[in-house]
C-alpha positions as CSV (number, residue, x, y, z in Angstrom):
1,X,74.7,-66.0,-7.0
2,X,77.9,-67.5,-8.3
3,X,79.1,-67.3,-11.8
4,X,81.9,-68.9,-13.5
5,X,85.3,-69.8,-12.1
6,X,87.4,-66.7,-12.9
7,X,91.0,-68.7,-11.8
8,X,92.7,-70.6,-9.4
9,X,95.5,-69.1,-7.9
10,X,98.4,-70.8,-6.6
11,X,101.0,-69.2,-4.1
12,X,104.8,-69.7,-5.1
13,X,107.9,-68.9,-3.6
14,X,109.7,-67.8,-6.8
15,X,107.4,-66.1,-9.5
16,X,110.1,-66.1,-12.3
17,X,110.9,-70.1,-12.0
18,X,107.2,-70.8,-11.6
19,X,106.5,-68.4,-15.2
20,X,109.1,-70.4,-16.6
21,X,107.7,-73.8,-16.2
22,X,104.0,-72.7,-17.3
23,X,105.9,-70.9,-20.3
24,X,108.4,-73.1,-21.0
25,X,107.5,-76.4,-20.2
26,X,103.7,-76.2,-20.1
27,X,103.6,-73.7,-23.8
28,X,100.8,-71.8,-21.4
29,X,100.8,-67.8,-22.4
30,X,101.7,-65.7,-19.5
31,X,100.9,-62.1,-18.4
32,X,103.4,-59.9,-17.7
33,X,103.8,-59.7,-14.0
34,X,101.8,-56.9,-12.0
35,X,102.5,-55.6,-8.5
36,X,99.1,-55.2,-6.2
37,X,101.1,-53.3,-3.2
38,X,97.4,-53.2,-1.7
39,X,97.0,-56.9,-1.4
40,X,100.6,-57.5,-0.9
41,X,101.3,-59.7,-4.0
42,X,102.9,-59.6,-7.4
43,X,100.6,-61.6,-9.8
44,X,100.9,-63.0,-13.6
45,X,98.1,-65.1,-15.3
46,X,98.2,-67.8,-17.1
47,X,96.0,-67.7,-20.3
48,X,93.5,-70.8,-20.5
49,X,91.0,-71.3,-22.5
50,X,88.3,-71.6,-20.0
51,X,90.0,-69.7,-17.3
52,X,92.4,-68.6,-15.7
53,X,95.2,-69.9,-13.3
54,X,96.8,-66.6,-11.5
55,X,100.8,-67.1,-9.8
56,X,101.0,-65.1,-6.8
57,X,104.7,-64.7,-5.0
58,X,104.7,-62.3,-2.0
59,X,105.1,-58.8,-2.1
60,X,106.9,-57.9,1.2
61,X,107.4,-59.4,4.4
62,X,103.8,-59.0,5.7
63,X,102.1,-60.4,2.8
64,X,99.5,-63.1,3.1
65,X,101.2,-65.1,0.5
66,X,104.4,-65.1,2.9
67,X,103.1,-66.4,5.7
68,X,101.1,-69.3,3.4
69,X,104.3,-69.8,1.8
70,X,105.8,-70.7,5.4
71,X,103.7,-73.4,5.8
72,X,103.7,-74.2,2.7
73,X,107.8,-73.9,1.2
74,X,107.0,-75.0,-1.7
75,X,103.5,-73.8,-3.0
76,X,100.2,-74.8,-3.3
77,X,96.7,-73.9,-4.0
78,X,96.1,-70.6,-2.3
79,X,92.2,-69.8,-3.6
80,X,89.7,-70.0,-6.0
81,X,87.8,-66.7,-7.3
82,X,84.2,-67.0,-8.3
83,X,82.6,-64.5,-10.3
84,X,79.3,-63.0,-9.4
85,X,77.2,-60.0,-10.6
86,X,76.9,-57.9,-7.7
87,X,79.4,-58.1,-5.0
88,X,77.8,-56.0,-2.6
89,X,74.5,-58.5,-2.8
90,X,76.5,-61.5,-2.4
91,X,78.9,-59.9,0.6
92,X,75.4,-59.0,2.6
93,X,73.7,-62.2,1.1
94,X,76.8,-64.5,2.6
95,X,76.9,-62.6,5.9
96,X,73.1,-62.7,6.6
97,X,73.8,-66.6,6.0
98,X,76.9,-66.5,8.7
99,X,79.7,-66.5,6.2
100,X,82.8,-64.7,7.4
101,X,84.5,-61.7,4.9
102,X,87.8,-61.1,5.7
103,X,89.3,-57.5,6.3
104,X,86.7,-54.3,6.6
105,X,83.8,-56.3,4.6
106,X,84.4,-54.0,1.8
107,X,85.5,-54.4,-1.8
108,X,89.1,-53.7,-3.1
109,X,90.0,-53.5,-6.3
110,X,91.9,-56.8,-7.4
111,X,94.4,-57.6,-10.6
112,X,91.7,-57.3,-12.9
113,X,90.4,-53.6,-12.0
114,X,87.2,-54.6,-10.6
115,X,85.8,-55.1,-6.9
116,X,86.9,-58.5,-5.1
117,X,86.3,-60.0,-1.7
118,X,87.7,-62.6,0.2
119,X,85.5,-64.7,2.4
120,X,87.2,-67.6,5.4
121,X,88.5,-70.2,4.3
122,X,86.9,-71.8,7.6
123,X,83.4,-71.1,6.4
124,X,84.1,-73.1,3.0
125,X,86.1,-76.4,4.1
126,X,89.0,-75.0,4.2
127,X,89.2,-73.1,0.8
128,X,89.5,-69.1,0.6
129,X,87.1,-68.2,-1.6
130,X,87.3,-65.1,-3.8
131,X,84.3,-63.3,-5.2
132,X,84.8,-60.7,-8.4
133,X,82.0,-58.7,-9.7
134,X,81.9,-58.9,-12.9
């Protein structure tokens, strides 16, 4: 069911100081930045060769990130995204094994224009998992 890693993402509290260290002191390439009001983050990627690692700073004062990033000041690890070939197999696939999806169960479209989910963190030793069809 899963595929690749398609990135890490790691929550900070200041997207322009974090872009500058993976630009400036890491030489990584760096996406411009893009606002996903529907998940309540602004995101830029950075460019690897085998992945991706996405930068997420909150977007408003009820974003996930915002509340990770109070018990967490200074950042962390927020998830890692798996890809898989058909989300809608894997949602019903996970659930019919007990996993948890968080929100409505249904796909949103995430950074990359295609249908993500985002299953407890509970569920998967602590780690939020996110699935993107590819």
């Amino acid at each position: 069911m899963l595929g690749r890693i398609n990135h890490v993402a790691i929550a900070v509290p200041d997207l322009a100081a974090a872009v500058a260290i993976y630009r400036d002191v890491l030489g990584a390439a760096i996406s411009q930045p893009q606002a996903l009001p529907e998940h309540g983050v602004t995101v830029v990627f950075v460019a690897l060769p085998n992945s991706k690692v996405e930068l997420l700073e909150p977007l408003g004062e009820s974003s996930p990130i915002a509340a990770f990033l109070e018990k967490n000041p200074s950042g962390g690890m927020h998830h890692i995204c798996y890809e898989v070939d058909d989300i809608l197999a894997a949602r019903d696939r996970l659930k019919a094994g007990g996993a948890r999806v968080l929100g409505d169960g249904e796909p949103k479209t995430g950074a990359h224009g295609k249908p993500v989910l985002f299953l407890h963190p509970k569920d998967f030793f602590g780690t939020l998992i996110e699935l993107e069809q590819v």
